[in-house]
Backbone as CSV, one residue per row, in Angstrom:
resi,resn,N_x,N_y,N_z,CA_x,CA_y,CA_z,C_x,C_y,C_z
1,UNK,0.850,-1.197,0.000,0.000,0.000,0.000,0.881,1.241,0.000
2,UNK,0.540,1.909,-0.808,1.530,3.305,-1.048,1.202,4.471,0.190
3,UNK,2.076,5.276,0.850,2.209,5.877,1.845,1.688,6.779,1.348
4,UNK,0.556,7.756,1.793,0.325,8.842,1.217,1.345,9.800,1.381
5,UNK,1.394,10.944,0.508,2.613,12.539,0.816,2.199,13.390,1.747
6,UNK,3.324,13.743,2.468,3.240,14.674,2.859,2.370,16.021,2.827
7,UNK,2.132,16.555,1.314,1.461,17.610,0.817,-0.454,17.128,0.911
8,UNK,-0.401,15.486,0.622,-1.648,15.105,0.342,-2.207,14.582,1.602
9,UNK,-1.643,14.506,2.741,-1.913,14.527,4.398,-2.002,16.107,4.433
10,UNK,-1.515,16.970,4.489,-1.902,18.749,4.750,-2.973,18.920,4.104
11,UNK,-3.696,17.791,2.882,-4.741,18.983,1.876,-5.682,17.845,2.781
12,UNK,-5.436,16.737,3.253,-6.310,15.989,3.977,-7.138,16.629,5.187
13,UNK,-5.844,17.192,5.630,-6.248,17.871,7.105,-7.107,19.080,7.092
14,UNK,-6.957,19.437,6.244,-7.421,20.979,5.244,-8.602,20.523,5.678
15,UNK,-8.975,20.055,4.627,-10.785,19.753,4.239,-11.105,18.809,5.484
16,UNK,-10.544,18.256,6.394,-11.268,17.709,7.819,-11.860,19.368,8.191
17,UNK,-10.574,19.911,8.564,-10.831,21.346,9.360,-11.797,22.008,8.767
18,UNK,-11.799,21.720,7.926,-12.982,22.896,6.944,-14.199,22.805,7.566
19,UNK,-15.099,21.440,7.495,-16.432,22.039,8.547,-16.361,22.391,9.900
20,UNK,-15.259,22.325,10.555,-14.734,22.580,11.935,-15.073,24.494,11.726
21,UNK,-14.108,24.729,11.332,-14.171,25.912,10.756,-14.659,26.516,10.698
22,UNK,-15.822,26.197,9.736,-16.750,26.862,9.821,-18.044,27.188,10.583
23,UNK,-17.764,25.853,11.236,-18.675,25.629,12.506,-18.496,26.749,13.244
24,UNK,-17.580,26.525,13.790,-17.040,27.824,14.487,-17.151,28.969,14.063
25,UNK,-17.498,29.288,12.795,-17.193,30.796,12.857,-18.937,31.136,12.445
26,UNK,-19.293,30.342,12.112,-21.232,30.081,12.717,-21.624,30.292,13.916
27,UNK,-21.545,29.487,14.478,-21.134,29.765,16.286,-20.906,31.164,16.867
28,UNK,-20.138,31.903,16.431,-19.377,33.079,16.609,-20.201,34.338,16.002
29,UNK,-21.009,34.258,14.898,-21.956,34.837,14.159,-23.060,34.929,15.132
30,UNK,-23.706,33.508,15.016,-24.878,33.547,16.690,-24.611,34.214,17.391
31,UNK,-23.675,33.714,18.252,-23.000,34.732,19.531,-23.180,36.301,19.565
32,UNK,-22.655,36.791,18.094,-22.712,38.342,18.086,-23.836,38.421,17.928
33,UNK,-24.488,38.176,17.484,-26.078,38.126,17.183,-26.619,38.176,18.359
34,UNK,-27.014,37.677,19.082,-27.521,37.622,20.344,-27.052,38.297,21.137
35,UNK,-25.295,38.462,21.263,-25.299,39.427,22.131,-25.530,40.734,21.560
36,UNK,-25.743,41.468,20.597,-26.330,42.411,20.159,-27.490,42.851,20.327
37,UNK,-28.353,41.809,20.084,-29.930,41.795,20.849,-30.183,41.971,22.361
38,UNK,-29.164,41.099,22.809,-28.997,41.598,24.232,-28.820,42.966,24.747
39,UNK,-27.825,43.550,24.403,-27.493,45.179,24.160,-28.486,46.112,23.705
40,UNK,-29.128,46.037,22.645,-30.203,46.793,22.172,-31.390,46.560,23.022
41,UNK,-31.598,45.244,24.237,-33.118,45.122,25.283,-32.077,46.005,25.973
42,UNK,-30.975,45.656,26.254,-31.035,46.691,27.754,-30.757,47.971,27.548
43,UNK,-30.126,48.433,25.822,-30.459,49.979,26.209,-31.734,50.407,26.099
44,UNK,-32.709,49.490,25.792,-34.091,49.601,25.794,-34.694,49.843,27.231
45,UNK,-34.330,49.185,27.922,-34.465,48.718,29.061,-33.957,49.589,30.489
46,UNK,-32.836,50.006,30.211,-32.443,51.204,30.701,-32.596,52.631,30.576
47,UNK,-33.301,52.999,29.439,-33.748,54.499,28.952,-34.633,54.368,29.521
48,UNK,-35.803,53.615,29.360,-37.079,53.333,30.159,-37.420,53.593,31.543
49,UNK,-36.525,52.114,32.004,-36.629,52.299,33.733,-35.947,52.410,34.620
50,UNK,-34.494,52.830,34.273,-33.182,53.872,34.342,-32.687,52.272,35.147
51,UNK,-31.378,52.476,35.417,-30.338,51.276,35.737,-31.327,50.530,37.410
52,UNK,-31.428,51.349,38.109,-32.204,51.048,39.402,-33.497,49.650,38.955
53,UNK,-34.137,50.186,37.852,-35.392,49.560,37.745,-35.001,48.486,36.630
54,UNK,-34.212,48.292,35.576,-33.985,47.353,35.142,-33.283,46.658,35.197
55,UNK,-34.021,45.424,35.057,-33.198,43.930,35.932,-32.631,42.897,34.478
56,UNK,-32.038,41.959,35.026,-31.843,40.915,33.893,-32.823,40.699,33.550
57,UNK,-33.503,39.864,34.353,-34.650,39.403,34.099,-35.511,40.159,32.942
58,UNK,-35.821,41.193,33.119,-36.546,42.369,31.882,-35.577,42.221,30.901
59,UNK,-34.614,42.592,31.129,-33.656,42.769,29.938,-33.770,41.279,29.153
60,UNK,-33.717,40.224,29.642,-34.140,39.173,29.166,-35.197,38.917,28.434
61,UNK,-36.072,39.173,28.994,-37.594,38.784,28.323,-37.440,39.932,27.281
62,UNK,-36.972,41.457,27.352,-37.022,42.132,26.041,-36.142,41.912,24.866
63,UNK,-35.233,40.889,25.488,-34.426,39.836,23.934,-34.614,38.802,23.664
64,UNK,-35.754,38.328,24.228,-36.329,36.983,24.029,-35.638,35.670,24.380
65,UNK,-34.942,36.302,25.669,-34.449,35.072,26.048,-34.632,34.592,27.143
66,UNK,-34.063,33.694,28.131,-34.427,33.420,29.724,-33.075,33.891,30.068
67,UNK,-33.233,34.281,31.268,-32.433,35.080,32.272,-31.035,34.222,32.363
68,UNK,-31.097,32.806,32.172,-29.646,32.189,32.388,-28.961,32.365,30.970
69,UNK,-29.805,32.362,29.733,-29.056,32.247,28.485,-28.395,33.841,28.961
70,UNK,-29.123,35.148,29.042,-28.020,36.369,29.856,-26.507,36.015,30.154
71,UNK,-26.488,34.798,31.061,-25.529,34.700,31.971,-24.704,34.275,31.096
72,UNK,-24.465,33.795,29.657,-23.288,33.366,29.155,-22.909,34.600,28.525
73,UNK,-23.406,35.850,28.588,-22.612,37.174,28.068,-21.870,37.932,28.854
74,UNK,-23.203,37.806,29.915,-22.909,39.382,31.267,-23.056,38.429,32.319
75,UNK,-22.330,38.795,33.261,-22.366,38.472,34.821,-23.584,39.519,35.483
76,UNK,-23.763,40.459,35.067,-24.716,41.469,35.826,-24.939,42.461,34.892
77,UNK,-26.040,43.009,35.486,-26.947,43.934,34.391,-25.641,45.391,34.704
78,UNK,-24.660,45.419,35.671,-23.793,46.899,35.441,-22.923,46.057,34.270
79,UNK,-22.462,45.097,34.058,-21.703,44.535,32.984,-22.368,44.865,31.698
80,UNK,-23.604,44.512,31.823,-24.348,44.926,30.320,-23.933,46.762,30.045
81,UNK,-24.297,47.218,31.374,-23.895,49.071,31.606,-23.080,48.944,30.781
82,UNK,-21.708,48.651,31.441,-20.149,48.864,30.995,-20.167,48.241,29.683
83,UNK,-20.964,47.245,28.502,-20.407,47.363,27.254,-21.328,47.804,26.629
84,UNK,-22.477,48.693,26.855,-23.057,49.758,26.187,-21.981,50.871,26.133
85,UNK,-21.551,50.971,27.430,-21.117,52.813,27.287,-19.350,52.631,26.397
86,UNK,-19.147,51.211,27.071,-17.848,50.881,26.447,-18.121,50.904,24.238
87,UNK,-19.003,50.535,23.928,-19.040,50.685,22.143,-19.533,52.598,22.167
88,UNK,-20.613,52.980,23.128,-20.490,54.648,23.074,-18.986,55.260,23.039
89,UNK,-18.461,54.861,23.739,-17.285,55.560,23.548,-16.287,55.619,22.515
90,UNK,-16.578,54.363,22.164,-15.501,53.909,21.101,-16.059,54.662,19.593
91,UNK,-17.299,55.141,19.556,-18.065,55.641,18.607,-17.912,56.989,18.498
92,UNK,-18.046,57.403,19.786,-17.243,58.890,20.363,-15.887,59.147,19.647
93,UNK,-14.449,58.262,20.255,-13.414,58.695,19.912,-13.565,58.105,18.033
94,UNK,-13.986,57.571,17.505,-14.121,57.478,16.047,-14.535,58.732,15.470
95,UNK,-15.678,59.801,16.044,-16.246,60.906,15.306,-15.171,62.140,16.028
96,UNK,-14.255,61.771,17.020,-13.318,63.120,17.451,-11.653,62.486,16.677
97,UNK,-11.735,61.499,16.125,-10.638,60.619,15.418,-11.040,61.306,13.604
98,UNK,-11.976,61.750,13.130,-12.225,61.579,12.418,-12.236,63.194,11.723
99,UNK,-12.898,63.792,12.555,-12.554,65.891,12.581,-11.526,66.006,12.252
100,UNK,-11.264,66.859,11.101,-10.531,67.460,10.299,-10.720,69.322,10.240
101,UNK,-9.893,69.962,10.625,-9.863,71.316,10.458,-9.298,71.461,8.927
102,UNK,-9.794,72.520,8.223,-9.219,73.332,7.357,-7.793,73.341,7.304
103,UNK,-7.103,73.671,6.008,-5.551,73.401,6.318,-5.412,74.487,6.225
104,UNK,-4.045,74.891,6.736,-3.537,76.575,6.835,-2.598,76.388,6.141
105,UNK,-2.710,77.719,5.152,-1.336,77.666,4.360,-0.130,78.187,5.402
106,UNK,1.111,77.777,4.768,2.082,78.595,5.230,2.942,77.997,6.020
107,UNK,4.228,77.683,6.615,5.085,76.758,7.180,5.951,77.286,8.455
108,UNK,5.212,78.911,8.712,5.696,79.471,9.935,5.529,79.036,11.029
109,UNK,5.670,79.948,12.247,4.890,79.703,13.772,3.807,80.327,13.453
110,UNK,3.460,81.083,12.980,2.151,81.608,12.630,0.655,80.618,12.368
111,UNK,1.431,79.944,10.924,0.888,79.039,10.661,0.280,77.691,11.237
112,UNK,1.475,77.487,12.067,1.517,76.201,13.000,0.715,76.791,14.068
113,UNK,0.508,78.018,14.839,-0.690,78.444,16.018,-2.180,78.369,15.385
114,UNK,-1.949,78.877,14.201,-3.665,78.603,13.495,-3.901,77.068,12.846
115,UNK,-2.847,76.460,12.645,-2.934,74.973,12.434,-3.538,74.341,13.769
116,UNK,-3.073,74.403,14.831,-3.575,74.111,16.051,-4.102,74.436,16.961
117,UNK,-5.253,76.001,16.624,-6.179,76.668,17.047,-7.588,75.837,16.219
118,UNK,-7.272,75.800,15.047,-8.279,75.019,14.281,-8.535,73.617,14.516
119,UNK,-7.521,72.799,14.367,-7.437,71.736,15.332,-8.270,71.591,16.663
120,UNK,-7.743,72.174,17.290,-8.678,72.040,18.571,-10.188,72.393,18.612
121,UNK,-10.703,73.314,18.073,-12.078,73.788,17.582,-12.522,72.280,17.249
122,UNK,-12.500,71.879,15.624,-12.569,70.941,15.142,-12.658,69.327,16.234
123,UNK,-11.958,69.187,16.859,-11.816,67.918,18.013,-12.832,68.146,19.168
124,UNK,-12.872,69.564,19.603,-13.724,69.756,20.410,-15.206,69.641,20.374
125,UNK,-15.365,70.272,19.016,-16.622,70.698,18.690,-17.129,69.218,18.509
126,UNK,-16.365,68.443,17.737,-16.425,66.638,17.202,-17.225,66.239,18.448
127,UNK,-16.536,66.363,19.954,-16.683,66.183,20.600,-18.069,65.974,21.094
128,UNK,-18.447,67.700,21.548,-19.896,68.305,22.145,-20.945,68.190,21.048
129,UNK,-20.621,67.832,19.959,-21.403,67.154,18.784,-22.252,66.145,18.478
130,UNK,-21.383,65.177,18.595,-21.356,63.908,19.458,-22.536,63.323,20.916
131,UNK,-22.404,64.411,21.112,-23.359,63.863,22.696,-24.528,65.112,21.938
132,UNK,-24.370,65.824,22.007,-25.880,66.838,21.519,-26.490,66.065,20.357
133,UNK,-25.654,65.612,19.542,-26.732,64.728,18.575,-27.198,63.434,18.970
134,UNK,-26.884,63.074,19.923,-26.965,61.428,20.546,-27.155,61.736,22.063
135,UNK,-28.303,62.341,22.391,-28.582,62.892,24.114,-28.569,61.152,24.729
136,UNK,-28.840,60.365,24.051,-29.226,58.998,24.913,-27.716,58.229,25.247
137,UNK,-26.532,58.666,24.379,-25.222,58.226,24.851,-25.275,58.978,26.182
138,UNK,-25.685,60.106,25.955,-24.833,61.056,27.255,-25.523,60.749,28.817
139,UNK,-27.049,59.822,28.255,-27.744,59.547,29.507,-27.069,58.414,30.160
140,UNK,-26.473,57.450,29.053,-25.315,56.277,29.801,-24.211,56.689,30.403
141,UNK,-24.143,57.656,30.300,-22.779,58.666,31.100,-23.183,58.568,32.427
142,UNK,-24.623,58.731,32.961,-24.731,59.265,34.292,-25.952,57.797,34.727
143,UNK,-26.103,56.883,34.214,-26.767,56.014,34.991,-26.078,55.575,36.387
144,UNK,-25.193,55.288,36.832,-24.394,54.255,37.379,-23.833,55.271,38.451
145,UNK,-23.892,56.461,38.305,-23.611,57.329,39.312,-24.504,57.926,40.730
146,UNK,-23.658,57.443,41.919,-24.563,57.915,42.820,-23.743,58.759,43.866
147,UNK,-24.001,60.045,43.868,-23.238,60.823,44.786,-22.216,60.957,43.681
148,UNK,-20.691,60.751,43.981,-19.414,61.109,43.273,-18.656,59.600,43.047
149,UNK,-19.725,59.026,43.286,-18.587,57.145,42.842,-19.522,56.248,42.001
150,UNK,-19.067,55.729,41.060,-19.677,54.886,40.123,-20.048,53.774,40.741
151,UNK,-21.006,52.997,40.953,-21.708,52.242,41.272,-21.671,50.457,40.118
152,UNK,-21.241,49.410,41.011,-21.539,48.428,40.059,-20.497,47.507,39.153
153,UNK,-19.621,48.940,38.682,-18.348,48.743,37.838,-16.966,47.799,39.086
154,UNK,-16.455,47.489,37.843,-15.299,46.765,38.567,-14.121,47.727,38.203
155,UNK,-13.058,47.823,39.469,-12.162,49.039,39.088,-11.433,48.832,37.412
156,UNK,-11.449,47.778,37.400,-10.370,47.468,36.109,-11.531,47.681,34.879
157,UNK,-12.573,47.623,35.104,-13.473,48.386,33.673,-13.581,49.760,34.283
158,UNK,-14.031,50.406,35.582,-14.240,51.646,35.125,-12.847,52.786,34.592
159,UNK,-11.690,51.665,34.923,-10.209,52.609,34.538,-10.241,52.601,32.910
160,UNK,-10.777,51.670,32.463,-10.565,51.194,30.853,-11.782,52.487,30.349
161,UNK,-12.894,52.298,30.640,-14.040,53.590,30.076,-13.304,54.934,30.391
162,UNK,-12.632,54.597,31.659,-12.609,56.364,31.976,-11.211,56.410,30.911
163,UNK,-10.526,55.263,30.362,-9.386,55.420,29.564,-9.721,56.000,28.080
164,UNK,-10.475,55.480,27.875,-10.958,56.055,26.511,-11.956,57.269,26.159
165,UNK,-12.473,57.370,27.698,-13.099,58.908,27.440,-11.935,60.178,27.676
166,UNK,-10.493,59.499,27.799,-9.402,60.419,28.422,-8.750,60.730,26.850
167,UNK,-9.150,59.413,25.795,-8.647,59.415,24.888,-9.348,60.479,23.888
168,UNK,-10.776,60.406,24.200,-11.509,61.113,23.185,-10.857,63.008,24.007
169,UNK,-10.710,62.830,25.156,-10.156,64.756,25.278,-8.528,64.664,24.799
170,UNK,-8.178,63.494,24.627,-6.826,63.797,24.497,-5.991,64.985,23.498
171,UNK,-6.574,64.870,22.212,-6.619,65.970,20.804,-6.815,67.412,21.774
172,UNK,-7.326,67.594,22.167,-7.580,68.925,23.064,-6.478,69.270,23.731
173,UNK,-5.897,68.318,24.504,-4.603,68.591,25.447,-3.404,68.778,24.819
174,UNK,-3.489,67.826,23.236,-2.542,67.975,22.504,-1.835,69.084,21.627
175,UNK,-3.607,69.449,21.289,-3.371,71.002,20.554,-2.525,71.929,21.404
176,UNK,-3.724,71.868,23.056,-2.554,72.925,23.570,-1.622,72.760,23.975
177,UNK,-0.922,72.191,24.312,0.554,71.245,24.165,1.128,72.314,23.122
178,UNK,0.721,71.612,21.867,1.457,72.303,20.576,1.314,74.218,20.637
179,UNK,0.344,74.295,21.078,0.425,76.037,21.172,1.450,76.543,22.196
180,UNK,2.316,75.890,22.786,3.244,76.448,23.962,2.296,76.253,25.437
181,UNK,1.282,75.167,25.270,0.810,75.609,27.057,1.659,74.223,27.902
182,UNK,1.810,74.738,28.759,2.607,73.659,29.631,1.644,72.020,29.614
183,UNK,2.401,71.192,30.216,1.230,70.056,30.202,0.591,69.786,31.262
184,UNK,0.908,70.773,32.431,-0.396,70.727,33.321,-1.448,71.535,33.118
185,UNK,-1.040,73.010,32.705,-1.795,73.653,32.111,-2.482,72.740,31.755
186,UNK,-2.298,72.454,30.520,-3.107,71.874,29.356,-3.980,70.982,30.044
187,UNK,-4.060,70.027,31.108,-4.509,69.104,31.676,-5.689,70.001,32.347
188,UNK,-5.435,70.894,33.210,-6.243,71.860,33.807,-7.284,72.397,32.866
189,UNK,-6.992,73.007,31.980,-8.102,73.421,30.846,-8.940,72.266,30.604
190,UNK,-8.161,71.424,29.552,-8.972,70.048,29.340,-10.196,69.570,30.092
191,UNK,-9.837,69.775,31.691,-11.043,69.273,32.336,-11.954,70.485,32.993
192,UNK,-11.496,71.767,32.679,-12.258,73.242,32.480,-13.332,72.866,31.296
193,UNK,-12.474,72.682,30.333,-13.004,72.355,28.291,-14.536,71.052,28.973
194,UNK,-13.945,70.098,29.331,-14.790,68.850,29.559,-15.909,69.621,30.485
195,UNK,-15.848,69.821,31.762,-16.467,69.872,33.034,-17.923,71.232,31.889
196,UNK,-17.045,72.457,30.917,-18.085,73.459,30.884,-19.348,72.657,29.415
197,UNK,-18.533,71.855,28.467,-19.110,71.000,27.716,-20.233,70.294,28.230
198,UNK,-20.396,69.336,29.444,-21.435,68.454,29.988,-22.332,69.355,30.520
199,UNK,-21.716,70.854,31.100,-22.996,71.376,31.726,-23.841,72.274,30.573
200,UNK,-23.156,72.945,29.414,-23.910,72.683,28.140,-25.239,71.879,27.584
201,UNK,-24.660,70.443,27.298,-25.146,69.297,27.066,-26.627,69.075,27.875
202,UNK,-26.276,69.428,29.344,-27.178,69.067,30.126,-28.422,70.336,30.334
203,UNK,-27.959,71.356,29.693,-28.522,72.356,29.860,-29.670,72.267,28.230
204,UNK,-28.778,71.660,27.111,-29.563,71.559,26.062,-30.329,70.261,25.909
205,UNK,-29.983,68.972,26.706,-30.395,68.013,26.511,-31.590,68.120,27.286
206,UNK,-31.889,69.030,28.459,-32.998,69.046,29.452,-33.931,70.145,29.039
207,UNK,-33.513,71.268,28.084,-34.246,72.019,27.777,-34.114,73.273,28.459
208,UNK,-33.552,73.352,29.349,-33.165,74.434,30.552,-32.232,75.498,29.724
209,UNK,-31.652,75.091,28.652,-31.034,76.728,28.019,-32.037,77.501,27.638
210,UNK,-33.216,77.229,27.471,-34.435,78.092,27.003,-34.117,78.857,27.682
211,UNK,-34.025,78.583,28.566,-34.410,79.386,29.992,-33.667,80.820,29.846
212,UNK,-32.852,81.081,28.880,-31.578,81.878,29.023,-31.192,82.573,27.265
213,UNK,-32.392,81.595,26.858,-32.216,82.440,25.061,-30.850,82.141,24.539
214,UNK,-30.320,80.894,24.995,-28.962,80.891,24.083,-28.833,79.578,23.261
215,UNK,-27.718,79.277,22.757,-27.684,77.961,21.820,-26.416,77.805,22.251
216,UNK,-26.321,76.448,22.266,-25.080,75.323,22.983,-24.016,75.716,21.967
217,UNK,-24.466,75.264,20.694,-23.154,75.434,19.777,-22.389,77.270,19.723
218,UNK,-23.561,77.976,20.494,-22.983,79.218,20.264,-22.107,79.400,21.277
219,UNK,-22.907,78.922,22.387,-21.785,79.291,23.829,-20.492,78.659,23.819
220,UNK,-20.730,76.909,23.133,-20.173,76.203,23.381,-18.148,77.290,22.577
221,UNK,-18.621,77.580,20.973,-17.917,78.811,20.193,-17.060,79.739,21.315
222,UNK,-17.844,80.354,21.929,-17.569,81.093,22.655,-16.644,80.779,24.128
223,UNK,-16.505,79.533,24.764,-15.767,79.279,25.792,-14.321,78.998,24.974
224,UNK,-14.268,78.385,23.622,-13.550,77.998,22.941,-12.554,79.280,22.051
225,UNK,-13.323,80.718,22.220,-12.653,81.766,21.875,-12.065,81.774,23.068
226,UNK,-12.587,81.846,24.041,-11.797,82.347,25.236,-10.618,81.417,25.834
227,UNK,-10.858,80.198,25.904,-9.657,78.982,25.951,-8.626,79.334,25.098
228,UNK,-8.739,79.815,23.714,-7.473,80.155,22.855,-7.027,80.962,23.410
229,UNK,-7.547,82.318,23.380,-7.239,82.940,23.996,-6.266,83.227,25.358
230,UNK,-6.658,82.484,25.835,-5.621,82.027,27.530,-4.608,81.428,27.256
231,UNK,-4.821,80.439,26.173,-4.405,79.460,25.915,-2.687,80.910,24.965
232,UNK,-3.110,81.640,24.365,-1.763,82.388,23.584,-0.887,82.960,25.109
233,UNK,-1.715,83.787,25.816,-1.709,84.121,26.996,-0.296,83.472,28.068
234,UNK,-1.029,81.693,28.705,-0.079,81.101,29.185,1.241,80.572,28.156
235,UNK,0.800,80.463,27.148,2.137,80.284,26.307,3.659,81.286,26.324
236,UNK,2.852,82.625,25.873,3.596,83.924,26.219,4.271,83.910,27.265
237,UNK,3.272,84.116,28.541,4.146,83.520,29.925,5.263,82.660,29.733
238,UNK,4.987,81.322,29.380,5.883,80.379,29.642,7.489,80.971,28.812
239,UNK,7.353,81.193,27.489,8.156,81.348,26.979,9.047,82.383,27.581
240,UNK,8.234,83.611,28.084,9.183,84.448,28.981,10.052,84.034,30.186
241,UNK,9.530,82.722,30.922,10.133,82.484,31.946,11.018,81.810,31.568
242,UNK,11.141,81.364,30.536,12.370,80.095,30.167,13.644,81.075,30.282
C-alpha cells in the first residue's frame, strides 16, 4: 500500500478542518447576534426604567431570552452598563478621530498656532457634537452614578471607560501642548473644556437653556474663543520664563 505525501496529508487535514471551521465561525456569528440583541433590550431597558429599575430578568424577556441564556454574556446587568457605554465611547473617539480642520497655508509659527487653534475647535466641537446629537449616549454617562462614585463597575473596567473617554479629550490637550501651554496647564483646561461641555449638554439636553435664550453650539464657540485665547496668553508667559 503506497504511503500517502506529505502535501496530500496537509490537503487531507485541510478539508477535515474545513467544517470545523466553519462551525465555528457560525457559532461566533450567533453569539454576536444575540449578544447584540442583548445590548439593544437593555439599552431599551435602561432608557425606560433607568439602571435602578432594570433587571436581567426584563432585559431578558425584552431579547427573548431566559435570564440564564443572559448569563453566558454578562455576569450582571452593570456589565451589560459597561459594554453599552464601552461601544459609546468607542463611537465617540471614532467621530473626534475623524474631525478634520481646514488646512492653513504657510510653514511658519504663525501658521503652525492657526494649524492648532483650528485643530482644537474641530476635536472639540467633534466632541460636544457627538453627545448633543446622541442625548441617549450622554444619559449612559450618568446612569451608574450615585453621589461622586460609580456604582456596580469593577475598578479594572471603570479605569478602561474612563481610559478612553481620556482618549476622546486627548486631541484637546494635545493642541494645547502644541500652542506652547505647559502640560499641566493643558490638563487643567482640558477638564475646564470637559467639566463646561457636559454642563452645556445638560442644559440643552434638558431644555433648561431656554431658559436663558442661548444655543449650545454658540456658547459652546464662545468658551472655545476664550480657551485660545488664555491658551496664547499662558504660552507667552511660559516662553518668557524660560
Amino acid at each position: 500500500m503506497k504511503t500517502p505525501s506529505r502535501s496530500a496529508l496537509a490537503k487531507a487535514a485541510t478539508v477535515d478542518r474545513a467544517p470545523t471551521e466553519a462551525r465555528g465561525l457560525r457559532q461566533r456569528a450567533v453569539a454576536d447576534v444575540r449578544r447584540s440583541l442583548v445590548l439593544a433590550a437593555a439599552r431599551s431597558a435602561f432608557f425606560e426604567l433607568g439602571l435602578q429599575g432594570a433587571s436581567l430578568r426584563e432585559i431578558a424577556k425584552r431579547a427573548g431570552y431566559t435570564p440564564g441564556a443572559i448569563y453566558s454574556y454578562f455576569a450582571s446587568k452593570e456589565e451589560v452598563y459597561g459594554a453599552l457605554l464601552g461601544e459609546s465611547l468607542e463611537r465617540l473617539n471614532e467621530c473626534v478621530d475623524a474631525a478634520c480642520a481646514e488646512p492653513c497655508p504657510g510653514t511658519g509659527l504663525a501658521a503652525r498656532t492657526r494649524a492648532a487653534q483650528a485643530a482644537l475647535r474641530a476635536k472639540a466641537t467633534a466632541f460636544f457634537d457627538f453627545y448633543r446629537e446622541h442625548p441617549r449616549d450622554l444619559d449612559l454617562g450618568f446612569y451608574l452614578f450615585h453621589g461622586m462614585q460609580p456604582r456596580g463597575l469593577t475598578p479594572a473596567l471603570n479605569e478602561q471607560l474612563n481610559a478612553r473617554l481620556r482618549d476622546a479629550l486627548s486631541p484637546a490637550h494635545d493642541e494645547l501642548v502644541a500652542l506652547g501651554v505647559g502640560a499641566d496647564e493643558a490638563r487643567a483646561e482640558v477638564a475646564a473644556l470637559f467639566a463646561h461641555m457636559v454642563g452645556l449638554l445638560l442644559l440643552s439636553h434638558t431644555g433648561r437653556i431656554r431658559m436663558f435664550a442661548q444655543q449650545s453650539q454658540v456658547l459652546l464657540g464662545r468658551y472655545l474663543d476664550a480657551l485660545l485665547a488664555r491658551a496664547s496668553t499662558l504660552a507667552k508667559t511660559r516662553r518668557a520664563t524660560r
